[in-house]
C-alpha positions, 0 to 999 in steps of 0.5 A: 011374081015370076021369079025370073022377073025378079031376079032380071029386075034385081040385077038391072036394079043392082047394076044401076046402084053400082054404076049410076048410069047403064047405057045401051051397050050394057046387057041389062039396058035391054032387060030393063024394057021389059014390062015387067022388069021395068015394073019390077025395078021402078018399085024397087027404086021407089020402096028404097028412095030412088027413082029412075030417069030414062033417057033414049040412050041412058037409064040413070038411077038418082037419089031422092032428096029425102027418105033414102036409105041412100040418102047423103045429109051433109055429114055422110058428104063430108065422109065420102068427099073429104074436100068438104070440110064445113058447111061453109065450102059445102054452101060455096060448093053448091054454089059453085055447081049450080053456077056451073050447071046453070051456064051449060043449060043454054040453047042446043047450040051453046050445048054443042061449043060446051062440049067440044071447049069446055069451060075452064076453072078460071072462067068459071071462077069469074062467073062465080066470083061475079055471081057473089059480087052481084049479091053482095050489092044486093045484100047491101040494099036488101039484108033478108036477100035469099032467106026465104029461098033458104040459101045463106047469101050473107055466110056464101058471100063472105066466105068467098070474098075473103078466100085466096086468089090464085096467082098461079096453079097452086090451088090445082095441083095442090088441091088447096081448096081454101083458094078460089080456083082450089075450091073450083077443082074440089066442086067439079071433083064431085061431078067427075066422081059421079061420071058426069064430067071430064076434066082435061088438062088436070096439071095445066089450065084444066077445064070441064067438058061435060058428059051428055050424061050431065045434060040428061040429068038437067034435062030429065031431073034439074028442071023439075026443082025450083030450086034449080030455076032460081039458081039459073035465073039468079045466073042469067040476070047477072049475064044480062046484065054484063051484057048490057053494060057491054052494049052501052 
């Protein structure tokens, strides 16, 4: 192999580890398309447990979710965001960001009016909390409700049942993650760490506005896990059914 094309891969590999995401400002967007450099990279992304999405603006280096050597259990999550303490939060976080996720992968209208007002914590913690309030009904006819989808409904519904309500904005400014609205600001932290959101008035009523670089991500990787399609139909069907309601 050419010693030029490996150092070009390198660099475009190393950039990419660096900043997550290139785009095509960046000087190694163009070197990327090379043949033999894209060859280059991709197996260097497969030997290490990555993989690339490329998008027609973006390329986006992602972690596989198992066999990296950048792979991130829960203990390394712990170690890098602070704000999640237990498995419990993690569960609730996760919850947090699938329920999130699942209500901006709508039509390209719905996409549009997203990204222009964004979504606030507060509304989010109503999607949230009427989210969990539909599977602790659920729970209380069906028991094994989630196990074989491996998700703890019982320990998720729980925990979030007796968290602090927010009266006011304590659970922002101080990052009191043991508050709902709390937990809300430290979920939403991981995306704006990754650059896939931005957050607008952080000292106010704060809402998310997402990146296109989130879009691509649902686009080009979410919709390939099932896991991520459960989530999103376990959201849509407590949204019809609000609808519903609402008409009779």
């Amino acid at each position: 192999m050419n010693a030029e094309i490996i150092k070009k891969a390198s660099a475009v590999y190393f950039s990419l580890l660096k900043e997550k995401v290139i785009d095509e400002t960046s000087e190694f967007f163009q070197d990327y398309f090379e043949p033999e450099v894209r060859q280059t990279v991709l197996l260097m992304a497969d030997e290490s447990g990555t993989y690339i999405i490329e998008s027609p603006k973006r390329i986006h280096l992602v972690v596989q979710p198992t066999g990296s050597v950048f792979a991130t259990n829960f203990t390394h999550m712990r170690e890098k965001h602070k704000q999640v303490e237990t498995k419990k939060h993690f569960h609730l976080i996760s919850v947090v960001l699938m329920a999130f996720l699942a209500s901006i992968d709508r039509n390209q209208a719905a996409r549009v009016r997203t990204k222009r007002e964004g979504i606030s914590y507060y509304s989010l913690e109503r999607q949230v909390n009427d989210l969990i309030m539909n599977w602790d009904s659920i729970l209380k006819t069906n028991a094994d409700f989630g196990v074989e989808e491996r998700i703890d409904m019982k320990d998720v519904v729980t925990t979030w049942k007796y968290m602090e309500v927010d009266k006011d904005d304590f659970g922002v400014k101080k990052a009191n993650k043991r508050t709902r609205i709390g937990l809300i600001a430290s979920s939403i932290k991981l995306l704006e760490n990754e650059g896939l959101v931005v957050v607008l008035d952080p000292d106010d009523i704060p809402k998310v506005i997402p990146k296109q670089e989130l879009f691509e991500r649902i686009e080009y990787l979410y919709h390939d896990y099932d896991r991520y399609e459960f989530m999103k139909k376990l959201v849509k069907q407590k949204e019809d059914e609000h609808a519903e309601d609402t008409q009779d």
